[in-house]
C-alpha positions in Angstrom: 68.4 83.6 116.5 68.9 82.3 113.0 68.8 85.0 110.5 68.1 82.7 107.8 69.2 82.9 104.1 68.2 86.3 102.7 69.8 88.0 99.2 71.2 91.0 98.5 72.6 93.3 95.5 75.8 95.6 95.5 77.8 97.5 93.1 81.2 96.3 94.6 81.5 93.5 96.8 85.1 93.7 98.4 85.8 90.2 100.8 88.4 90.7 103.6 88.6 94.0 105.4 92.7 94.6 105.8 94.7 97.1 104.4 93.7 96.5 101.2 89.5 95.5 101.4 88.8 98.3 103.7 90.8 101.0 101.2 89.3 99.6 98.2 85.8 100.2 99.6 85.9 103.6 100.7 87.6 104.5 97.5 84.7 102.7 95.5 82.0 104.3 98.0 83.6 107.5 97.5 83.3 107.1 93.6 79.4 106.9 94.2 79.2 103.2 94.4 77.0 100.7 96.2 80.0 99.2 98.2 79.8 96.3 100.6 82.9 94.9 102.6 82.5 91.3 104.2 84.5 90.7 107.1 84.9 87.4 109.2 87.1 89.1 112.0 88.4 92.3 113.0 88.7 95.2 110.5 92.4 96.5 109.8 93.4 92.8 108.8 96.4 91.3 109.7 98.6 94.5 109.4 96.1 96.4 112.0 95.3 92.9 114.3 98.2 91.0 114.5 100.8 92.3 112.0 102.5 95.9 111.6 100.8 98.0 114.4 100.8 95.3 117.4 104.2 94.4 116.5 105.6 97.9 116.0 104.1 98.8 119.3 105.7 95.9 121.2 108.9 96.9 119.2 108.9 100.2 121.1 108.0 99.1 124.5 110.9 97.0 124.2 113.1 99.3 122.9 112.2 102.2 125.5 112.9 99.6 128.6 116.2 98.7 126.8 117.5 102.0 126.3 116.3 103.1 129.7 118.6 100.1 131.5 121.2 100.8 129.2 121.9 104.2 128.9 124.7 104.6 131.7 127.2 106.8 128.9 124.7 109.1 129.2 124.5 109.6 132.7 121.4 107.6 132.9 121.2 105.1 135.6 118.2 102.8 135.6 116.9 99.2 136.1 113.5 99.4 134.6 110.9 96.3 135.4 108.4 95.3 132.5 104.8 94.7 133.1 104.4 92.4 130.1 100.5 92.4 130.6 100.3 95.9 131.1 102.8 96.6 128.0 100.0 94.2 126.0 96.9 95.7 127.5 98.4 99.1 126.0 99.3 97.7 122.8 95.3 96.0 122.4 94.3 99.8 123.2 96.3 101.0 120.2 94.8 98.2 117.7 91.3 98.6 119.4 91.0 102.6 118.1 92.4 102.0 115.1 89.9 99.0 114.0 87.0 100.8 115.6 88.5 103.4 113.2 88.2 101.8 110.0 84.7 100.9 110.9 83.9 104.2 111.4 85.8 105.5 108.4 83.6 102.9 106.6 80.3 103.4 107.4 81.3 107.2 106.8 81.8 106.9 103.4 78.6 104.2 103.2 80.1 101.2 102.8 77.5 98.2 104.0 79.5 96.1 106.3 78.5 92.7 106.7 79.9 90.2 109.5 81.1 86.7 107.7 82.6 84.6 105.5 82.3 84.7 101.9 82.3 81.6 99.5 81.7 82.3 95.4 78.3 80.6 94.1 78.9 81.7 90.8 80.5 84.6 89.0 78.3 87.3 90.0 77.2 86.3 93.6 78.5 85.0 97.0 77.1 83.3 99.7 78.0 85.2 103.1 77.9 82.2 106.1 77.8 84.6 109.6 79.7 83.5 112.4 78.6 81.5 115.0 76.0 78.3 114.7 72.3 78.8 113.9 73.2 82.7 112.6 72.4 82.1 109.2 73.8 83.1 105.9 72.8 85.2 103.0 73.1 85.7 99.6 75.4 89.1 98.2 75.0 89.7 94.0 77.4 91.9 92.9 78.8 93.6 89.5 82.6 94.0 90.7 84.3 92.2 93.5 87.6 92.8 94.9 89.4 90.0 96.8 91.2 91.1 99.7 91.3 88.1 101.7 95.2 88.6 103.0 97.2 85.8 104.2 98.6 83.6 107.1 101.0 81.9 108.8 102.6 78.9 107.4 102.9 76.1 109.4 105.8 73.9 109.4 105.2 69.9 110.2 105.4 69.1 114.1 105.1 72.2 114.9 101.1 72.9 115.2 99.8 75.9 116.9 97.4 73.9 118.2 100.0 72.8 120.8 100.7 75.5 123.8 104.1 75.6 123.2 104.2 76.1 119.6 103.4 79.7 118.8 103.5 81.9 116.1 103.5 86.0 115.2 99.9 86.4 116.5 100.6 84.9 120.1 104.1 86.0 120.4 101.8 89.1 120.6 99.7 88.4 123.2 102.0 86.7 125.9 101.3 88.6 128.6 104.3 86.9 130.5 108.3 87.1 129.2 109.1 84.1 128.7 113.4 83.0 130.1 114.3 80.7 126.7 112.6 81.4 123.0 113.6 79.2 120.5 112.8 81.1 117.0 112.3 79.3 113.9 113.2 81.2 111.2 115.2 84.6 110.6 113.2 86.6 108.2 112.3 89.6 109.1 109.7 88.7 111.0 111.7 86.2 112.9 114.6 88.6 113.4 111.6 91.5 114.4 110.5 89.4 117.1 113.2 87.7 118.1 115.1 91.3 118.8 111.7 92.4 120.9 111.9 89.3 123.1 115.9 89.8 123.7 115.2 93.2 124.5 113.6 92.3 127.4 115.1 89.5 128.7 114.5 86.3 127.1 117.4 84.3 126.2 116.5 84.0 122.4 117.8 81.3 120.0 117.4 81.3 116.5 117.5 78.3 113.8 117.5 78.8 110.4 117.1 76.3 107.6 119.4 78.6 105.2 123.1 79.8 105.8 122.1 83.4 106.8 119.9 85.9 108.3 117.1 87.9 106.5 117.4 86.6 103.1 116.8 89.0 100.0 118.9 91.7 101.4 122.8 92.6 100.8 124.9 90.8 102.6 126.7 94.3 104.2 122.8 95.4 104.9 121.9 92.4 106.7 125.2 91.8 108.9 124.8 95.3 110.4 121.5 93.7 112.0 122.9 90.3 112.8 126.0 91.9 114.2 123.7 93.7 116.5 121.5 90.8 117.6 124.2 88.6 118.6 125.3 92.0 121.2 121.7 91.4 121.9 122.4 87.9 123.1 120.9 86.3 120.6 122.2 83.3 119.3 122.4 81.7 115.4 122.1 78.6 114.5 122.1 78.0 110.4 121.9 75.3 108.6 119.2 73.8 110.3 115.7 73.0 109.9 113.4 72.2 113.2 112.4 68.5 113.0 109.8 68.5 116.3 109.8 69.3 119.3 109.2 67.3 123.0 108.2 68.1 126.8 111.4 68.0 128.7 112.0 67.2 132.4 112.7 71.2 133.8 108.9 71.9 132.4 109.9 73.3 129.8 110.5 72.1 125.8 112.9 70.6 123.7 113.4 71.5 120.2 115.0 69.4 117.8 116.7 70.6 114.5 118.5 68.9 111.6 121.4 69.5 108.9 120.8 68.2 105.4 123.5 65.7 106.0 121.0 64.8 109.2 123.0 66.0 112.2 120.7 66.8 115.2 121.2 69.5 117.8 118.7 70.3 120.8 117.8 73.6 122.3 115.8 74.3 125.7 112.7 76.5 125.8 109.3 77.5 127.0 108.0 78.7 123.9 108.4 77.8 120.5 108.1 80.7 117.8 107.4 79.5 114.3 107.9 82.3 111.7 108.8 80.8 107.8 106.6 82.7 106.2 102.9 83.1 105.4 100.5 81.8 102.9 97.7 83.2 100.6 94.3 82.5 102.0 92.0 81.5 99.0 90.7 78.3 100.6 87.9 79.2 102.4 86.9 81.3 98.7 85.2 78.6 96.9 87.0 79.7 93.8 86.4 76.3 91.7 82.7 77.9 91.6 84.5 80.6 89.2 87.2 78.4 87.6 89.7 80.8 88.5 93.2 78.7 90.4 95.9 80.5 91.9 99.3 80.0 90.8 101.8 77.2 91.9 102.7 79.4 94.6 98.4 79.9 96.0 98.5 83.6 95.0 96.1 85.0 92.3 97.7 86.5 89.5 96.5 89.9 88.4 97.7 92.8 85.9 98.4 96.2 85.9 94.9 97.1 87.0 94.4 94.4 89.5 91.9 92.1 87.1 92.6 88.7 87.8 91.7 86.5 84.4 87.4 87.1 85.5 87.3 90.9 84.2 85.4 92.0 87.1 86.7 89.9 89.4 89.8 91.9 91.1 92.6 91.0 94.0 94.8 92.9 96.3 96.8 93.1 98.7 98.7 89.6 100.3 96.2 87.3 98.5 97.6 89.1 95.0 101.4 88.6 95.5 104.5 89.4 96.7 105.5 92.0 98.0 103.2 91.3 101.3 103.6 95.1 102.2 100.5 96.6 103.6 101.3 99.7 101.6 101.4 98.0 98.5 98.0 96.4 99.3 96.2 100.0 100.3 97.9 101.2 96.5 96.5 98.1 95.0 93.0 98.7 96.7 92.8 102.0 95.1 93.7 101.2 92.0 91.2 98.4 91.7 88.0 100.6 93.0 88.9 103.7 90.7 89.5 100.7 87.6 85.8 99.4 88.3 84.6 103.5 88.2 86.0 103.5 85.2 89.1 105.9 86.1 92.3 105.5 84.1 94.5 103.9 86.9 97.0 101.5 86.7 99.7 99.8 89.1 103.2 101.3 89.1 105.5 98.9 91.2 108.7 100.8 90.4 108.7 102.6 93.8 107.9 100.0 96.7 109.7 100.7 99.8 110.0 97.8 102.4 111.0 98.0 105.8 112.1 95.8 108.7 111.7 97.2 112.1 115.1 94.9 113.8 117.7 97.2 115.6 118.5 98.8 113.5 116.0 99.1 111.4 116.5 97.9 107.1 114.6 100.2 104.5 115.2 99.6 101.0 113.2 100.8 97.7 114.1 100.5 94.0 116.9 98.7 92.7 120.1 97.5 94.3 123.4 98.2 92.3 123.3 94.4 91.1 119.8 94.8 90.2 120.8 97.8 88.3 123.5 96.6 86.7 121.3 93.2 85.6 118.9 96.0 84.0 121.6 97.7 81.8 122.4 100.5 83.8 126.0 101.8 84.9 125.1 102.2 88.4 127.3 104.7 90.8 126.5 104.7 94.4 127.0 106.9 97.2 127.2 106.0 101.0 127.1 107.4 104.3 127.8 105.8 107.2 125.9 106.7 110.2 128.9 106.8 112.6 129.2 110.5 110.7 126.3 111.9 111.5 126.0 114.5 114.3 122.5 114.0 114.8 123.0 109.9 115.5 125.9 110.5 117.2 123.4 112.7 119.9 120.8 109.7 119.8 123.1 107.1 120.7 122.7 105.0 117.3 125.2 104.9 114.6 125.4 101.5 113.4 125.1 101.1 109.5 124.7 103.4 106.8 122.5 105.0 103.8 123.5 104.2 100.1 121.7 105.5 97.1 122.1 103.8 93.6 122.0 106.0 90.5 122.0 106.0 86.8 125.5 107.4 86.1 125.0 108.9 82.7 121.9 110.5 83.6 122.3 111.0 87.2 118.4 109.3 88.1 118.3 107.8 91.2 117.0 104.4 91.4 117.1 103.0 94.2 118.3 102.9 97.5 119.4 101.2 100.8 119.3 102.2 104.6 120.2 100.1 107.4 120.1 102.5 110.7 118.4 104.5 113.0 114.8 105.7 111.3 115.5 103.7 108.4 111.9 103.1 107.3 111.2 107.2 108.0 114.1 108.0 106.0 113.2 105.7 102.9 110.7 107.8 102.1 112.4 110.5 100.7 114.5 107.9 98.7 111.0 106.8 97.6 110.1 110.1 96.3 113.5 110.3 94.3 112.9 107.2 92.5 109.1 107.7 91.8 109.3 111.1 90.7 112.8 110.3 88.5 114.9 112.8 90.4 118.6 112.8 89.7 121.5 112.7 92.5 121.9 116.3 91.8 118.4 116.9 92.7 118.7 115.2 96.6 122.4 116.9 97.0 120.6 120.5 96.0 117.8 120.2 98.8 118.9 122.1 101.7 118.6 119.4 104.6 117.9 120.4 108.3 121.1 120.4 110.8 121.2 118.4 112.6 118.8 115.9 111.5 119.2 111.9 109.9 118.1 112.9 106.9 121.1 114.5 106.0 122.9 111.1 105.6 120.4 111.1 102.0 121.9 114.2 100.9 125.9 112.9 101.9 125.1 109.7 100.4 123.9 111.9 97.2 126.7 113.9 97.4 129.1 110.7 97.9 127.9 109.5 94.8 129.0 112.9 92.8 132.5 112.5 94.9 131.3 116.0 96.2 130.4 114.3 99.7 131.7 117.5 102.5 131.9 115.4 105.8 133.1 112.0 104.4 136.2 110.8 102.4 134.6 110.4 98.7 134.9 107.0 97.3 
């Protein structure tokens, strides 16, 4: 049926329905505006679809089957068989309540949905093309708009995802097989996530990386914890090299080719191909020449402390808006930009982001480093615990690495911290509330901690710091 080219009015127009879209139009809806969210795909975005919650969920099949057939120290004895297809099927179950969630949660709070793509006419309106040939389009006016559009992956030459063996994080996914050899290309953190998920349960995984280490942007003693452990995992490192293409080899399976600056080649056999170097903004498909507004050199549109790009009521969040690509930071920024266009006195305050990467074990970081704090003028002191000390990870089988919090020594404010361990990315949260509400090392030290739990390795690393620390050598 074509539906034909009707037009419509709105308070808020919000285009993309991830972490950030579908937050920002509940909030506006909530503030008593006409709200409507376009969508071309699944609510929940990438993060909900094919990002945090699919890949977290794989992440603890994986781990359960691993533990289970390793486990012999504690008596446990077991040689546990994985149903790939069944392990997927669960995760789709997951990610199907949870966007049939946000639909709900939207059309709760009134937000008009609408089904398609949006392209900018002009400044004030969009034209919404539906899905699907003959299904029409139709015309959305608006007063505010919030672009929530997210990103995707990038895509490296010669390695299409066109091409069966070339795949990237959405398919590595969906396999509902496991498959023996995974070459990975990359070893970010998504990389290094999936490549641990697919060692886990048996693949023989292979890793090439263009620069001279793993998961770049973290401290070296941070990210060799996780290396250390994935080459235990079997996993194998190859730096230093970019992939140059790939070919069919003679055992059915592929070939992939990599190659030094000084152009040195070196072959690896697989049966899939994982590319993960990073993802992209997606303004593309936004028309935004109809607007004059550009994205920087780097595709992302720039915004300010209220998430107003250089069109006053033109506003972006979430992935599309910058780095960090944290779905967290995209629901803050959703906020933010709905109560700005209700005319509410917020404003974005970055100086608390956590980030976490769920590898074995898992990294969780938030606030400054102590080189980033000594850059800023401060005279940082840090305190550390290693897990190793801890009763409670001692009893859960999992003491690699360590907590460390970095603090103002004058004044004793924490500001920042870094956990590589079990639970990292639970336990960063309390770091997170240190920094954001200014608390000093005395403060976390103070709190009375539950025995035995892993939270306690905050309050030693606290304690560390004030060379107080009770069940560790002080620095």
């Amino acid at each position: 049926m074509v539906v034909g080219d009707i037009s419509t009015g709105t308070d808020v127009l919000v285009i993309g329905g991830g972490p950030g879209g579908y937050v920002a139009a509940i909030r506006a809806a909530q503030r008593g505006l006409d709200t409507t969210l376009v969508e071309k795909d699944d609510y929940g975005g990438v993060c909900l679809n094919r990002g945090c919650i699919p890949s977290k969920a794989l992440i603890t099949g994986a781990d359960l089957a691993h533990e289970a057939g390793n486990a012999e120290e504690m008596g446990i004895h077991a040689d546990p068989a994985v149903d790939m297809a069944q392990m997927v099927g669960w995760k789709d179950g997951i990610v199907d309540r949870l966007t049939g969630g946000v639909e709900k949660l939207c059309k709760a709070n009134g937000v008009n949905l609408v089904k398609g793509t949006a392209r900018f006419k002009d400044e004030n309106s969009v034209r919404v093309a539906h899905g699907g040939e003959g299904q029409g389009s139709e015309s959305i006016e608006f007063d505010s708009c919030i672009v929530a559009t997210g990103s995707r992956p990038i895509e490296i030459p010669n390695f299409s995802y066109a091409d069966d063996p070339v795949i990237g994080s959405r398919e590595a996914l969906d396999m509902d097989t496991i498959p023996e050899r995974l070459v990975v290309v990359g070893a970010g953190y998504i990389g290094m996530e999936l490549s641990t998920v697919y060692a886990k349960l048996g693949t023989d995984v292979t890793v090439v990386e263009m620069l001279d280490d793993a998961l770049p942007g973290y401290e070296d003693d941070v990210a060799n914890v996780v290396k250390r452990r994935a080459k235990e995992l079997g996993i194998e490192f190859h730096f230093g090299e970019g992939a140059s293409e790939w070919r069919d080899s003679s055992d059915g399976g592929i070939t992939v080719v990599t190659e030094t600056e000084d152009g040195e080649e070196s072959t690896y056999p697989a049966d899939k191909v994982l590319v993960a170097v990073g993802r992209s903004p997606v303004t593309d498909t936004l028309g935004l020449d109809a607007i004059d507004l550009e994205p920087n050199e780097r595709g992302f549109l720039e915004t300010d402390d209220y998430a107003r790009t250089d069109i006053d009521h033109v506003f972006a969040v979430g992935d599309v808006a910058g780095e960090p690509m944290l779905a967290h930071k995209a629901f803050k920024e959703g906020i933010v930009a709905a109560e700005v266009i209700a005319g509410e006195p917020a404003a974005l305050d970055y100086q608390a982001v956590p980030a976490a990467v769920f590898t074995d074990p898992e990294i969780a970081t938030v606030g400054m480093t102590e080189a980033e704090a000594e850059e800023a003028g401060f005279e940082p002191v840090v305190g550390q615990m290693p897990f190793n000390a801890s009763g409670r990870a001692m009893t859960t089988g999992h003491t690699e690495g360590f907590c460390r919090l970095v603090a103002d020594e004058d004044s004793g404010f924490v500001l920042g911290g870094q956990i590589v361990g079990p639970e990292a990315s639970e336990l960063i949260a309390e770091v997170a509330l240190a920094v954001e509400m200014g608390a000093t090392l005395e403060d976390v030290a103070a709190t009375i901690h539950t025995h035995p739990t892993l939270a306690e390795v905050v309050q030693e690393a606290a304690e560390n710091a004030e060379d107080q620390a009770i069940h560790t050598l002080n620095r």
